[in-house]
Structures are given as C-alpha cells and as structure tokens.
C-alpha positions as a Markdown table, in Angstrom:
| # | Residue | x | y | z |
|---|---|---|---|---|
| 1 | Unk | 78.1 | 118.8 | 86.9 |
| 2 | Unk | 79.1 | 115.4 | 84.4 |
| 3 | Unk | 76.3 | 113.2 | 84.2 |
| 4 | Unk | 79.8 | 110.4 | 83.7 |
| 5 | Unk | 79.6 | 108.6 | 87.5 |
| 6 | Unk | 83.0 | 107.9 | 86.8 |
| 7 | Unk | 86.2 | 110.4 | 87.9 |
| 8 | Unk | 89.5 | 109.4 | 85.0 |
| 9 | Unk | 91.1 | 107.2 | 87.9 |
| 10 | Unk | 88.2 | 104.8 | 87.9 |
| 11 | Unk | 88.2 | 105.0 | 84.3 |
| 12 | Unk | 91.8 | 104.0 | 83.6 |
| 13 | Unk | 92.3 | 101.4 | 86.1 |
| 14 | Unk | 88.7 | 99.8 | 84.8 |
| 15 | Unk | 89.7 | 99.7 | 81.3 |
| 16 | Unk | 93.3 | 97.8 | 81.6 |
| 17 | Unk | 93.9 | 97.1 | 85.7 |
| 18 | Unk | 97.5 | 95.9 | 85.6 |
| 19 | Unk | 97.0 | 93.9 | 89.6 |
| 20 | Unk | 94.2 | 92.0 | 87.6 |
| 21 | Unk | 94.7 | 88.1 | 86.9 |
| 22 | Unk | 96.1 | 84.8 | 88.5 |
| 23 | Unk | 99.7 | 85.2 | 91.2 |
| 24 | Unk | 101.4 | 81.6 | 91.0 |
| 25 | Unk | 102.1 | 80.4 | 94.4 |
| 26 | Unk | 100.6 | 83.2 | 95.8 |
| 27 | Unk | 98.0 | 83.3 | 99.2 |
| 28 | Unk | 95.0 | 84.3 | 98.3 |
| 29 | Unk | 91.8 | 84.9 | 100.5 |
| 30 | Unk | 88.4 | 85.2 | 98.6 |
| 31 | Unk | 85.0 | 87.1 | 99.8 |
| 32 | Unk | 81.7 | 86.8 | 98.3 |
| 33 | Unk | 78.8 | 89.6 | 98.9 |
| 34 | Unk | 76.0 | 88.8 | 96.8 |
| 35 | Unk | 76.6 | 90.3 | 93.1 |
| 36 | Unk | 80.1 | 90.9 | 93.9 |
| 37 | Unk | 83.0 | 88.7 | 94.5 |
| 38 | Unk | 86.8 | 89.9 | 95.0 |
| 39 | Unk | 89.6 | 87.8 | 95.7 |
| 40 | Unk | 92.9 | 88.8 | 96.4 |
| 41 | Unk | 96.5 | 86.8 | 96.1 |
| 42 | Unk | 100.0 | 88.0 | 97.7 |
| 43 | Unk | 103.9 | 86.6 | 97.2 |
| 44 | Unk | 105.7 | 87.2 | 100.5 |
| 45 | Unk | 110.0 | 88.3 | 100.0 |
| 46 | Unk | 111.4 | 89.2 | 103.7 |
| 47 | Unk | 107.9 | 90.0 | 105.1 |
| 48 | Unk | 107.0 | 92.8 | 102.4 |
| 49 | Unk | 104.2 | 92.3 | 99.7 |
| 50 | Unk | 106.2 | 91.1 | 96.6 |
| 51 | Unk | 103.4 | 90.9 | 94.4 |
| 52 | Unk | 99.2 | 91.4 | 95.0 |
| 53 | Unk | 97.1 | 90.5 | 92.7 |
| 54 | Unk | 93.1 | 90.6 | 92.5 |
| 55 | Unk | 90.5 | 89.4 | 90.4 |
| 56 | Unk | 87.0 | 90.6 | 90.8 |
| 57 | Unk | 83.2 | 90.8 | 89.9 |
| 58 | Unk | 81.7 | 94.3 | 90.2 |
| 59 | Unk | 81.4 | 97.5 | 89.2 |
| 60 | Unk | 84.0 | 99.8 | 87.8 |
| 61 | Unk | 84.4 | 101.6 | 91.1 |
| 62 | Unk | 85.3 | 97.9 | 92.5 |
| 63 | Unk | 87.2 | 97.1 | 90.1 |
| 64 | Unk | 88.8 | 100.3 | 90.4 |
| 65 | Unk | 89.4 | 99.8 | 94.3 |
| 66 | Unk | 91.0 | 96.7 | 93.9 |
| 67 | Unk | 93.6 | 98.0 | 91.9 |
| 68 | Unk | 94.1 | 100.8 | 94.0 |
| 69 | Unk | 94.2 | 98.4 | 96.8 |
| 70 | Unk | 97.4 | 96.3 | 95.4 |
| 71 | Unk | 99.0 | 99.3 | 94.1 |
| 72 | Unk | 98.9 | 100.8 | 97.5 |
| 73 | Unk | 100.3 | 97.8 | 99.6 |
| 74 | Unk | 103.0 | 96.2 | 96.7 |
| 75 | Unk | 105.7 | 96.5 | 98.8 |
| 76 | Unk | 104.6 | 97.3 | 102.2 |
| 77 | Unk | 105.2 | 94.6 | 104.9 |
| 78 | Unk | 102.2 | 92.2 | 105.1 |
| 79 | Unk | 101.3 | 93.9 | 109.0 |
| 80 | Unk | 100.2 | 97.0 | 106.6 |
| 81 | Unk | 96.9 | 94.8 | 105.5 |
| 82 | Unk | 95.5 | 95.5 | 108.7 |
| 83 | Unk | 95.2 | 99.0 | 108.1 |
| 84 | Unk | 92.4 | 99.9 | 105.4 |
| 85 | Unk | 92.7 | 102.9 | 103.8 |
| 86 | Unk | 88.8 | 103.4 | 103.2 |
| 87 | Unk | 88.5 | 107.3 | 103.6 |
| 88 | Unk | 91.7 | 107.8 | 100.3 |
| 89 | Unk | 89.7 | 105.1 | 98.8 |
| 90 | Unk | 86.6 | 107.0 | 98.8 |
| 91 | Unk | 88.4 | 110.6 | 97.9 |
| 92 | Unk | 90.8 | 109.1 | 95.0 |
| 93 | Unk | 88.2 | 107.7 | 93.4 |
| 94 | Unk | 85.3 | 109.6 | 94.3 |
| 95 | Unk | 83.1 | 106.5 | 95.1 |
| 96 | Unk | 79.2 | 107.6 | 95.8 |
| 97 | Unk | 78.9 | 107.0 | 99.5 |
| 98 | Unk | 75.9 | 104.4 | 98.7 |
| 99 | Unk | 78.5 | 102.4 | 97.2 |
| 100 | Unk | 80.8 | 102.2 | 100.5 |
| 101 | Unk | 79.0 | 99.1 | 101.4 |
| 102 | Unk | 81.0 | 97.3 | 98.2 |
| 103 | Unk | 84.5 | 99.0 | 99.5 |
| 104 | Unk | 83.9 | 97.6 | 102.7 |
| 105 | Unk | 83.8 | 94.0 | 101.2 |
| 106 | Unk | 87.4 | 94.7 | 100.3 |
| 107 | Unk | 88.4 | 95.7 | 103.2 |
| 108 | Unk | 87.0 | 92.4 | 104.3 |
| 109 | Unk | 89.3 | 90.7 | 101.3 |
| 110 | Unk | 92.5 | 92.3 | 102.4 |
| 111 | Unk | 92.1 | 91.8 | 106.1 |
| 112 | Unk | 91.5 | 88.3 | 105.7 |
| 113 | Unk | 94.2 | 88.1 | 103.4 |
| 114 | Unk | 96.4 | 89.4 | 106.1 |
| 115 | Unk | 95.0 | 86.9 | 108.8 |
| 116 | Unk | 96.3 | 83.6 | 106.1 |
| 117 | Unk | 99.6 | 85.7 | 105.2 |
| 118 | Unk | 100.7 | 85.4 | 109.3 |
| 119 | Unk | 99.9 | 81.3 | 109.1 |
C-alpha cells in the first residue's frame, strides 16, 4: 500500500487545474465551509454550459473535485447541475470517505449555481 494519499488524477489536476481562475461575465455562486471556500462561475450559449470555471481554498482532493466538476458539466445543459455526481467523484479520485464532508460543499456550489443560472 503507497503511503502517497494522493491517486495521479488528483495529482495532475492539483498541480496545473486548467477550470481554475476568473470567467468574465460569467454567473458565479460562492460557498464557504470553514477552512474551505469554492466558488464556481458558468457562461450560458443555447442553455448548455459554455464555460465553468472555479476557484477554490482546500485541499488537493478539493481542488481536484472542482476540476473534475467543470470538466464533467462543460457542455451539458445547465438542468444537468442538479444532478451531483458524488459516488464517480469519490471512485475517480479515490477521496478518503472522511473527506466526503468537503465534496459535499461542492455539491452545495454547483447546485446553487444551478438555482442563479435559471434567474
């Protein structure tokens, strides 16, 4: 067993998360859990997610989520935000379970994200 609490996915999308940074003009909805802070901004084009974007304060397996997260919904329509794929989360990236508390704040993120994206 690696003593390395990190699988390669979490490594590579910690070290250089393309989704990371600012969207101009985007929506954004922002949650705050203690030590760790995610925000998330979309561009709407006919419905679908043109762009998502997130910047974040965690650890890598947060960081890690997050880009998971707007890799998984670029291009879906925005209803697809209400659906949180927690469980392929988990799996992909082999997040400890004590750490599902943090993924959950995410899901939080997203959802609300969705609720400002139908206004």
């Amino acid at each position: 067993m690696s003593a390395d609490p990190y699988n390669r996915k979490v490594r590579d999308s910690f070290a250089a998360p393309p989704h990371a940074g600012e969207l101009a003009g985007g929506i954004d909805a922002r949650v705050d859990a203690g030590d760790l802070r995610v925000e998330f901004a979309a561009t709407l084009e006919d419905g679908r997610i043109a762009a998502l974007r997130f910047r974040a304060r965690g650890c890598p397996h947060v960081i890690a989520a997050a880009e998971w997260v707007c890799d998984y919904y670029e291009g879906k329509p925005a209803e697809a935000l209400e659906v949180f794929p927690i469980a392929r989360i988990m799996e992909d990236l082999a997040v400890p379970t004590e750490k599902t508390g943090r993924i959950l704040v995410l899901e939080d993120a997203i959802q609300s994200l969705g609720r400002r994206l139908k206004h």
